[in-house]
Structure formats: structure tokens, C-alpha cells
C-alpha positions in Angstrom: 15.7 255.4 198.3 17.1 252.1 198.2 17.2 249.8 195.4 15.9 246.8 196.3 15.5 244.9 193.6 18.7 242.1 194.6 18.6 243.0 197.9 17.5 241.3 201.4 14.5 243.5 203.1 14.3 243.7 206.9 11.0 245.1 207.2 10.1 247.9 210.5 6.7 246.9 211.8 5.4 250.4 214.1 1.9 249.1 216.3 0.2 252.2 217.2 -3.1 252.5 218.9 -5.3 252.7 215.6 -2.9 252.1 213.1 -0.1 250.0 212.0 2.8 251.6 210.2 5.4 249.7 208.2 8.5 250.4 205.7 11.9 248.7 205.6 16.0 248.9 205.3 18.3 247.0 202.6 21.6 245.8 203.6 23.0 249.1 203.4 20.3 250.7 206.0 18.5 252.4 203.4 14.9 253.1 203.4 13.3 251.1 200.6 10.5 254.1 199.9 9.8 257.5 201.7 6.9 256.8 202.4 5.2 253.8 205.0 2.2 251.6 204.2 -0.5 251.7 206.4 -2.9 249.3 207.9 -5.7 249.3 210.9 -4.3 247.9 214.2 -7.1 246.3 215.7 -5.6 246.5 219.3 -9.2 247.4 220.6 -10.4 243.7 219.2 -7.4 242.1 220.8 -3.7 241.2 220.2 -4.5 238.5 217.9 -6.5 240.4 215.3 -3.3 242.6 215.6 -1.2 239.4 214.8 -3.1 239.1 211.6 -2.5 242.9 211.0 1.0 242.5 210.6 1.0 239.9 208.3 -1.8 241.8 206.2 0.3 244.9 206.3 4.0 242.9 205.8 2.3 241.8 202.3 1.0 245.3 201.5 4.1 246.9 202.0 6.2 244.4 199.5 3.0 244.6 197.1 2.9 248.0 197.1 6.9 248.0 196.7 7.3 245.5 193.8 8.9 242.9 196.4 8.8 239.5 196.2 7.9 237.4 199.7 11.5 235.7 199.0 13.1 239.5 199.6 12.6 239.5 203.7 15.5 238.7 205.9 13.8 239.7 209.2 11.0 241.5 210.5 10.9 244.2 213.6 8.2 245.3 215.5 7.6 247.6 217.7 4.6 249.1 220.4 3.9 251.3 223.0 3.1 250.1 226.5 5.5 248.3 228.9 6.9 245.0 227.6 9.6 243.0 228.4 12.6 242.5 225.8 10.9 239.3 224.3 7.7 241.6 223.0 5.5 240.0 226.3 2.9 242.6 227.1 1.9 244.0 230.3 -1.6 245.3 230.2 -1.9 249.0 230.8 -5.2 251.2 230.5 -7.3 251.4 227.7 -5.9 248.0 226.3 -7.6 244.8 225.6 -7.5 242.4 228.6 -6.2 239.7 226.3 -3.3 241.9 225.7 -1.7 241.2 229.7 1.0 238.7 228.9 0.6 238.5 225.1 3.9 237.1 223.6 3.7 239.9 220.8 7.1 239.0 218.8 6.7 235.1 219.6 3.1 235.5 217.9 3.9 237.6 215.0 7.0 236.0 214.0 4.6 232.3 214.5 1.8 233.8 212.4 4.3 235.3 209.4 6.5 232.3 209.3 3.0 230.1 208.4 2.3 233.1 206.3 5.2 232.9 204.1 6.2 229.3 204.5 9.5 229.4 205.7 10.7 230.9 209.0 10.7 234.4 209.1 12.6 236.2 212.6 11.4 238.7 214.5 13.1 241.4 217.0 10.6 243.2 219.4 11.4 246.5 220.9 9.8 249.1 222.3 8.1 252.5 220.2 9.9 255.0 221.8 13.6 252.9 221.8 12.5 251.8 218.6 12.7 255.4 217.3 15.4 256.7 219.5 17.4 253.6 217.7 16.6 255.2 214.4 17.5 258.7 215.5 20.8 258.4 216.6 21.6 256.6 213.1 20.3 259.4 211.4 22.6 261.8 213.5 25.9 259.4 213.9 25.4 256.6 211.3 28.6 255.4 212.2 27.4 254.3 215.9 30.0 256.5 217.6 27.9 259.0 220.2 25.8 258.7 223.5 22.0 259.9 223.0 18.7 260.5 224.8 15.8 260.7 223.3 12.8 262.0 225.4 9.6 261.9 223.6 6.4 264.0 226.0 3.3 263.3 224.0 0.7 260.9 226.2 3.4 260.2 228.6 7.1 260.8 228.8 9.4 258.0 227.1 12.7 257.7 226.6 15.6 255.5 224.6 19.5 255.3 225.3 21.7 254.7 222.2 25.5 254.1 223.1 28.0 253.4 220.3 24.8 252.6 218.1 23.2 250.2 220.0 19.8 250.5 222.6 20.3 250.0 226.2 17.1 248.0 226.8 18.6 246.5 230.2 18.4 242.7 231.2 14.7 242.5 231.2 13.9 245.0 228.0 13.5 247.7 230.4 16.0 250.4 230.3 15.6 253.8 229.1 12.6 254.7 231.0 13.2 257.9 231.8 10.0 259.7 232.2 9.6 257.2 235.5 13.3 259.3 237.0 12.2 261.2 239.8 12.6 264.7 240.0 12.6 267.8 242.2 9.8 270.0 241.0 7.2 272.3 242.5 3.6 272.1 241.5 2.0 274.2 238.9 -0.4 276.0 241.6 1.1 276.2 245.0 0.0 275.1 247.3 -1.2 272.5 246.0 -0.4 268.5 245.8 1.3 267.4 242.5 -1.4 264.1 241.6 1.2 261.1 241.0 1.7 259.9 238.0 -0.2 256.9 235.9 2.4 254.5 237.6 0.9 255.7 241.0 4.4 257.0 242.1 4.9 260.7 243.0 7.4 262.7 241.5 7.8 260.9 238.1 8.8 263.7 235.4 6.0 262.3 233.3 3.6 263.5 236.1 4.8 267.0 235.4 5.8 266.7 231.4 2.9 264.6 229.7 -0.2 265.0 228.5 -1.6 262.2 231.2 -0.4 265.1 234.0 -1.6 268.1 232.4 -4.8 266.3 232.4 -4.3 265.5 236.1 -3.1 269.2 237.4 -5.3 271.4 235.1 -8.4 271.1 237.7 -6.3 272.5 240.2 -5.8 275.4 237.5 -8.7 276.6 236.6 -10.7 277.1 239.9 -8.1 279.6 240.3 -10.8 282.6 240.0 -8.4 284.4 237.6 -9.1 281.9 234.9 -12.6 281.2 235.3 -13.6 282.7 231.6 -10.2 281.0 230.4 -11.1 279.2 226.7 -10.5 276.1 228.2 -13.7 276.7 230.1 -15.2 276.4 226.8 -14.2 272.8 226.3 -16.9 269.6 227.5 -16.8 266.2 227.0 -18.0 264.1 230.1 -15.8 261.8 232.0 -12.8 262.7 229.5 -13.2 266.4 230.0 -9.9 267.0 231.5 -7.8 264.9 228.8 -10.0 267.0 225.9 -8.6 270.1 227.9 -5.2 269.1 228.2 -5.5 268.1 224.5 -6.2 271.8 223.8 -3.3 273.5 225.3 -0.7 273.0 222.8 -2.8 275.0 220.4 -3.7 278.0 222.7 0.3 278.0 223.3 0.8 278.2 219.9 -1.6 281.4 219.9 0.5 283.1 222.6 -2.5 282.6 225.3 -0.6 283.6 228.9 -1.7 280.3 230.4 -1.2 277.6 228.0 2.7 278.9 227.8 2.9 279.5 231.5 2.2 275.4 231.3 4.6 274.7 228.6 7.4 276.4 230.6 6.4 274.6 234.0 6.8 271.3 231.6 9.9 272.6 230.0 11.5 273.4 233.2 10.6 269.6 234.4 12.0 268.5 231.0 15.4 270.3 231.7 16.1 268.9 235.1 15.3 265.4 234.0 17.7 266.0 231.5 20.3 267.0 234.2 19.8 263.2 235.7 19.9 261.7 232.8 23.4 263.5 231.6 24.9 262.9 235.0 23.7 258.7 234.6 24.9 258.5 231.1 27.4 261.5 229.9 25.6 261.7 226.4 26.7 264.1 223.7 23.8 264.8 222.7 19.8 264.9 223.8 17.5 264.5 221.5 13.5 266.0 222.4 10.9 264.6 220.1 7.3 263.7 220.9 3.7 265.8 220.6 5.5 268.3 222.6 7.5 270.1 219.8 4.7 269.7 217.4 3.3 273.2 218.2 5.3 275.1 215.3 8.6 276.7 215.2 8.3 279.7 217.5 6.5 277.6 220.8 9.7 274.6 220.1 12.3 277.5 220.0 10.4 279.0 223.2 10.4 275.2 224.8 14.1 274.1 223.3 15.4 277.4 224.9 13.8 276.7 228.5 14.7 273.3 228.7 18.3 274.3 227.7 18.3 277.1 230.6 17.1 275.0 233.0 19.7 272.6 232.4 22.6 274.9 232.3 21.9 276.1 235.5 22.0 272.7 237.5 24.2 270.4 234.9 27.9 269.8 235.7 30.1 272.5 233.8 31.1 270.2 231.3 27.7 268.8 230.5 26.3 272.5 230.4 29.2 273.7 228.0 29.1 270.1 225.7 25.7 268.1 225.7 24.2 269.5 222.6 20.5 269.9 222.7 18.4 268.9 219.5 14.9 268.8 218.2 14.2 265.0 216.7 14.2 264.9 212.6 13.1 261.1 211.7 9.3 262.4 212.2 6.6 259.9 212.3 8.5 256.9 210.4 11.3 256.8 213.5 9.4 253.8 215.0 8.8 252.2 211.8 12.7 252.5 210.3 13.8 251.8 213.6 12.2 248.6 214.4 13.5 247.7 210.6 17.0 248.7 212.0 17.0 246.9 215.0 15.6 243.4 212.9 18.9 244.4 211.0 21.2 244.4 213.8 19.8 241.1 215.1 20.2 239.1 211.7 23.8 240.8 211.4 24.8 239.8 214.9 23.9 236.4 214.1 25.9 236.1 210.9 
């Protein structure tokens, strides 16, 4: 890890829904320790109780690394949720209702700079471009490639990394890719594909997401062949669905026929997404991270492989001979390490 005794610190602040995740870069984009601090979010209080979690967890992680307040160049943060590229928060569900229009970055960079008593900057992005940032500078640290990242877990997001820098768009806004409309039939035919969370049909997070699988698997399982299906089993009141959906990944990982039959129909949807997004950008690479390739080695190979296929048979011959296909490697610190890595590229722009 870095040494950081000399050194300025630009500290990566990750907001998840519980928890609040945090390491940090030197000068030289080194992580300062391999392993993040960890704090409680508070979202469910509000954003400002979340505000005062940053600043608690900015002065555990420098305690808990021997570093002096005077180390921090810049702080990054990060969060799921739409938001535009100045960290203002649109509410979605489950939030707070004080979180709808929250100035996020203008807030925490407020409450650290009284904090520390001398202006401290801040850089918002987004969780998933946050980590997609952080991914392509662990795979071309010199900036020089094109890359997706696509990240199915809850919903589908996505980041765009050219020549090591994030396209977030005029308004913070680019890269979301799990909102591309595809071609795709439903999972039971016959049936009508529910829209996704956005309320538009066709998304590809309506197929590939946990949100959809929640939303089709009723249509599944009044099929009569799957009436003593495990997933029977499961209860839970008005959140049944979601607690099923939540259990598919590990039945997959068992080899049960339907829980893979699912995985495929997602991969499939994953693969043709991927074909827009090669013929909007010409990437060299796609990277797939997420919940999705959580499920062990042999259902990843089984997904990596059908997403690959999929996309070979509609991708442009060059695409489907040159995009290389990857599995992400940054793990759960991407968000963290890449919001520190974007607060880098801010304070060195400005020098």
C-alpha cells in the first residue's frame, strides 16, 4: 500500500444503503490500506444524518490510518440512486423523502470544511461510474482504452470510461445503460414482460435485475410444472417476490433447472445490451460486475459464456472478433477507490 506519511490523501467516500465505506489514493493513485473503514449510513434517518456520517467516517479512516486532518487534498463521494453531476438527489423508492433534491456533495463538502477548519473539496459521482472509474484504472492505468462496465445486482447500472476519464454527460447522466432498450422475449410466453422500475417497457434492467426477476417470477411459477419448485417454499408478505428473486442465485449455483434457465434468459438480455452498447461506443473491452457474478466460479463461467455467445451472434464482425469480455476484479472497494480517484482527477485538473 501506499506510504502516506508526506503525502496528500484524497479520500473515496462509497454511500451505500446501510453502510458507508471509505479508503483513499496518494499522489501516485495508490491505495493508502487494503482494507476500507466502515461506518453506518443513516440514509433511512435522512440525508443529513448521512452528512454527519461522512465526516464521522473521513476522521475514522485517517485515525485508524495514523493521518493527520492536515493530509487531505480532496474528498469523493459517491451513491446509488439518480443524481445529477453536482451530487443533487432525486428521490427514488425506499429513500427518505428529505432525500428528493438534497445537494449531497454541496452538503458534505459544507459540513467537512467546518469540520476541519479549512476548505475541504468535494467531487460527487455516481456508485456504479464511481467504480467503473476505478476498474478501468486497474485494467489500463495509463488511461488509454474504451470500457463498459455493467453491474446487474438490484438493478442494472452501467459506467463509460474513455482514455481514463467517465462520460457522465452534460447533466451527470451518461452511462445509463441498463435504461437502453432491447429486443427480448419474455421469460414465459405468452406473457407481458412487466416494465421496468422506471415505468418504461423494454429497459434491459427489466429483464437483467433483481427488481425484474422479482417482477416476472409470478408469471413463473403458476406454470403447473413448478408448483412444488423450492421457491414455493419461500414467504415473506408484501416482499415475497423480492425474497424469491433473492433466492435464485443460490439455487443456480446448486444446478436447479429453473434458477439457470433464469440466469440464461438474463444473460442472453445482458449480451444483446452489450451489442448496443459496442455499436454506441466501440469499447475494447466490457467489463460485467454486480451481484450477478457473485454465484461462484462455475455459474460466472456458465453466465460469461452466454453473454459472450449472444453477443457474437448479433455484434458487428469486428466487435465479435475484438471486444474482449471480462469479469470485474476491484470487488467491493471499486466505489470507494473510485470516488478517491475521481476527487484526484478533479484537484489535478485544477492545478
Amino acid at each position: 500500500m501506499a506510504d502516506v506519511s508526506t503525502q496528500r490523501v484524497f479520500v473515496g467516500v462509497d454511500i451505500g444503503g446501510t453502510k458507508i465505506g471509505l479508503n483513499g489514493l496518494d499522489d501516485g493513485r495508490k491505495a493508502v490500506s487494503p482494507r476500507w473503514v466502515e461506518v453506518e449510513a443513516l440514509s433511512h434517518i435522512g440525508p443529513r444524518a448521512t452528512v454527519g456520517q461522512i465526516v464521522v467516517g473521513v476522521r475514522k479512516f485517517l485515525e485508524t490510518n495514523g493521518l493527520g486532518t492536515d493530509r487531505v487534498a480532496a474528498v469523493g463521494v459517491d451513491s446509488p440512486g439518480p443524481a445529477d453531476i453536482n451530487g443533487r438527489i432525486q428521490r427514488s423508492a425506499n429513500m427518505h423523502p428529505d432525500w428528493d433534491g438534497f445537494e449531497l456533495r454541496e452538503q458534505a463538502e459544507a459540513a467537512l470544511t467546518e469540520s476541519f477548519g479549512r476548505p475541504i473539496s468535494v467531487s460527487y459521482e455516481n456508485d456504479v461510474n464511481a467504480a467503473a472509474l476505478w476498474e478501468s484504472f486497474v485494467g489500463a492505468p495509463r488511461g488509454n482504452e474504451v470500457m463498459a462496465l455493467l453491474a446487474p445486482g438490484t438493478g442494472l447500472g452501467g459506467g463509460i470510461v474513455i482514455n481514463g476519464l467517465l462520460l457522465r454527460g452534460a447533466r451527470g447522466m451518461g452511462g445509463e445503460l441498463g435504461h437502453i432498450e432491447i429486443v427480448h422475449p419474455p421469460f414465459v410466453p405468452g406473457t407481458q414482460q412487466p416494465p421496468c422500475g422506471c415505468g418504461q417497457k423494454y429497459c434491459a434492467e427489466a429483464y437483467a435485475s433483481l427488481a425484474g426477476m422479482a417482477r416476472m417470477l409470478p408469471e413463473v411459477l403458476k406454470l403447473p410444472k413448478y408448483k412444488d419448485h423450492p421457491l414455493q417454499q419461500v414467504t415473506g408478505g408484501d416482499d415475497v417476490w423480492r425474497k424469491r428473486a433473492y433466492q435464485v442465485r443460490g439455487l443456480a449455483a446448486k444446478g436447479d433447472e429453473l434458477a439457470l434457465a433464469i440466469f440464461d434468459w438474463q444473460s442472453q438480455a445482458i449480451g444483446k445490451l452489450c451489442r448496443q452498447v459496442a455499436d454506441t461506443i466501440d469499447p475494447d473491452r466490457i467489463v460485467i460486475g454486480g451481484g450477478f457474478i457473485e454465484g461462484g466460479k462455475e455459474l460466472t463461467d456458465r453466465i460469461m459464456r452466454t453473454i459472450r455467445e449472444t453477443f457474437d451472434q448479433l455484434a458487428f464482425t469486428r466487435h465479435a472478433a475484438e471486444v474482449r469480455f471480462e469479469t470485474a476484479t476491484a470487488a467491493d472497494q471499486a466505489g470507494c477507490l473510485g470516488a478517491a480517484l475521481s476527487a484526484w482527477q478533479y484537484a489535478h485538473k485544477s492545478e
